[in-house]
C-alpha positions in Angstrom: -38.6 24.6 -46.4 -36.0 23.0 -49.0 -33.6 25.6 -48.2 -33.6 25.5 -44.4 -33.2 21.9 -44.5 -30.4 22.2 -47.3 -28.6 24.8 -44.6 -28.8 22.3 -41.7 -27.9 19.8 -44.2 -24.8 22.1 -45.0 -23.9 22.4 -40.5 -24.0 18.1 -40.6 -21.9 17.8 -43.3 -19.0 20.5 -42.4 -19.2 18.6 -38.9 -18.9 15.5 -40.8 -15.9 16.8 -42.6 -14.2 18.5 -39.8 -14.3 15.0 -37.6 -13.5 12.7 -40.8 -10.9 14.6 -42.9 -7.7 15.1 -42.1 -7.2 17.8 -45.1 -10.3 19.6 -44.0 -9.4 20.1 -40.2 -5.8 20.8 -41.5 -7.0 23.8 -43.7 -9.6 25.1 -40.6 -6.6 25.2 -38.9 -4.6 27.5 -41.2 -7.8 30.1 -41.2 -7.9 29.8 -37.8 -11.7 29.6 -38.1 -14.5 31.3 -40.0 -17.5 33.0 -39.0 -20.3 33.2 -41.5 -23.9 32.8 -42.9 -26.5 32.2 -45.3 -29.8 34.2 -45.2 -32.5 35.8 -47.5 -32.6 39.6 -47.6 -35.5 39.5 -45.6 -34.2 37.2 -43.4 -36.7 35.1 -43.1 -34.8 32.3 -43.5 -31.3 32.8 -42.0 -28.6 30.4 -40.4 -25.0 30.9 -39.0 -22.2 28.4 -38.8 -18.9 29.2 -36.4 -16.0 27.4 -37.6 -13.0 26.8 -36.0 -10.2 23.8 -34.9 -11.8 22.9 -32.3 -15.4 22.3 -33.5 -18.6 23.7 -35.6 -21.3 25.4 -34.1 -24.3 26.4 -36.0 -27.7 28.0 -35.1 -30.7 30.3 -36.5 -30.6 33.8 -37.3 -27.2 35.9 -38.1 -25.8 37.4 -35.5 -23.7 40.5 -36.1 -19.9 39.8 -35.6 -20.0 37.5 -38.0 -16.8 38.0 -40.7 -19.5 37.2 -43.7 -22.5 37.0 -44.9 -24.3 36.0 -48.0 -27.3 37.5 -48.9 -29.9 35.9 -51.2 -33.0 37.7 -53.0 -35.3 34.9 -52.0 -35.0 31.1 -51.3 -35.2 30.1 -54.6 -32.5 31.9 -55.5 -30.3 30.8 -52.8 -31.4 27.0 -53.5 -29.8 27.3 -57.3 -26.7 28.7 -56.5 -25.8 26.6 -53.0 -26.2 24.0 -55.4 -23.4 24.2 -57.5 -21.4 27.0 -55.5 -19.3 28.0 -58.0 -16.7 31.5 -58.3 -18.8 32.1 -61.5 -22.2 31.3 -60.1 -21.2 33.7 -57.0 -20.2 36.2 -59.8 -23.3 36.0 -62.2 -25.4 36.5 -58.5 -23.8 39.9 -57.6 -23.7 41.1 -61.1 -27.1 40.5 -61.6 -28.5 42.1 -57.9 -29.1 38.3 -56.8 -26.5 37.8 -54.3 -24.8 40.0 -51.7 -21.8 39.8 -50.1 -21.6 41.6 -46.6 -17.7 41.7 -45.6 -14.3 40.5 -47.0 -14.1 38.8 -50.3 -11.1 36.8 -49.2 -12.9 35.1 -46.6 -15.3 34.3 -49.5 -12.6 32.5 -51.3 -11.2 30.9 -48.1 -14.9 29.6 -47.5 -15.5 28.2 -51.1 -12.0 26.2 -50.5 -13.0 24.6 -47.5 -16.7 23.8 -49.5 -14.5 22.3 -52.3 -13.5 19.8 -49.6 -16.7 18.6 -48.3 
């Protein structure tokens, strides 16, 4: 429960950020949006956010043209690294069998910018 409210927690606040801050919408705009989402390996608990200039959609489930997706073991898991998303904490995950990343590692490092700006 703490981590599906913690992901639609995550789609109000990008929202937020995209309609309040300037430096936020400025950097959406240089991606030129972001497809991506959060989900357990047995996707039980999964959720998708679309990002781009012109708005933020989010919903259930992952769909499949998505351009990244991070995997968690369980929800646990997920709930102590969304926490303090950090390059290192990312890192530890996938070293340790924790954390998967399905697709590009760049788009990782654009997402975690636009985070830092929440």
């Amino acid at each position: 429960m703490k981590l599906r409210l913690t992901l639609w927690l995550l789609g109000w606040m990008l929202k937020r950020a995209l309609r309040r801050k300037p430096r936020f919408r400025e950097s959406l705009t240089e991606m030129r949006g972001l497809d991506w989402g959060i989900a357990t390996e047995d996707l039980s608990i999964a959720r998708h956010y679309r990002m781009s200039p012109r708005g933020i959609h989010t919903g259930r489930g992952l769909p499949v043209d998505l351009d990244l997706e991070l995997r968690f073991a369980d929800a646990a898991t997920a709930l102590r690294i969304l926490r303090r998303p950090t390059q290192q904490a990312f890192l530890d995950g996938m070293m340790a069998g924790t954390v998967r990343l399905v697709g590009d590692s760049a788009d990782l490092q654009k997402l975690q910018k636009l985070l830092k700006q929440l």
